[in-house]
N, C-alpha and C positions, 0 to 999 in steps of 0.2 A: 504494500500500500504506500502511497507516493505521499509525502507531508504536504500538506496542506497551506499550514501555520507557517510563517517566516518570522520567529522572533525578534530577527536583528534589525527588520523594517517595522516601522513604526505602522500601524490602520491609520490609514486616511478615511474619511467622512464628512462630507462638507453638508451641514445640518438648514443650507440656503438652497442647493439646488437639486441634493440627493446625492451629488457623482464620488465617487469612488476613490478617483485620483487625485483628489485635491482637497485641501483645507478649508474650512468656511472664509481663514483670515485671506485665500489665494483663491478666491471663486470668482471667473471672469464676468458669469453673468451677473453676483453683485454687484460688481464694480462697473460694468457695463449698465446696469439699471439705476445706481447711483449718478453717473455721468446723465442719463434720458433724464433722470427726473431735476438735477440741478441744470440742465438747460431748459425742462419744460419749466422752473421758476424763476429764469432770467427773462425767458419771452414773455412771462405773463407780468414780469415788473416793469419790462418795456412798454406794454400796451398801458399797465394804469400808468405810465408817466406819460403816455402821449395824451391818452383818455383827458387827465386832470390837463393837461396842456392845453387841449383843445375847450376843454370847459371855460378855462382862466378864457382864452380869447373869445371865446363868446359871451364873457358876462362881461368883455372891456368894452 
């Protein structure tokens, strides 16, 4: 019967995407959906500063 178990390598488990070969701290899809969601809250602070822009010049 053929070992299984490799002691001398550490389990990997990344508890964000499931995968096997990698750490949650080295999960690309975290860090890939961390990047989507900090540009999807730049575009949406660009819009309310144009939003409030365009307001100012309508009430001047």
């Amino acid at each position: 019967m053929a070992m299984i178990l490799r002691p001398d390598t550490p389990a990997k488990c990344c508890s964000y995407c499931g995968s096997r070969d990698h750490d949650y701290e080295d999960c690309p899809k975290r860090k890939a959906d961390a990047e989507r969601q900090r540009k999807e809250r730049e575009e949406q602070q660009e819009q309310q500063e144009q939003d409030s822009s365009r307001e100012r010049f309508l009430a001047s």
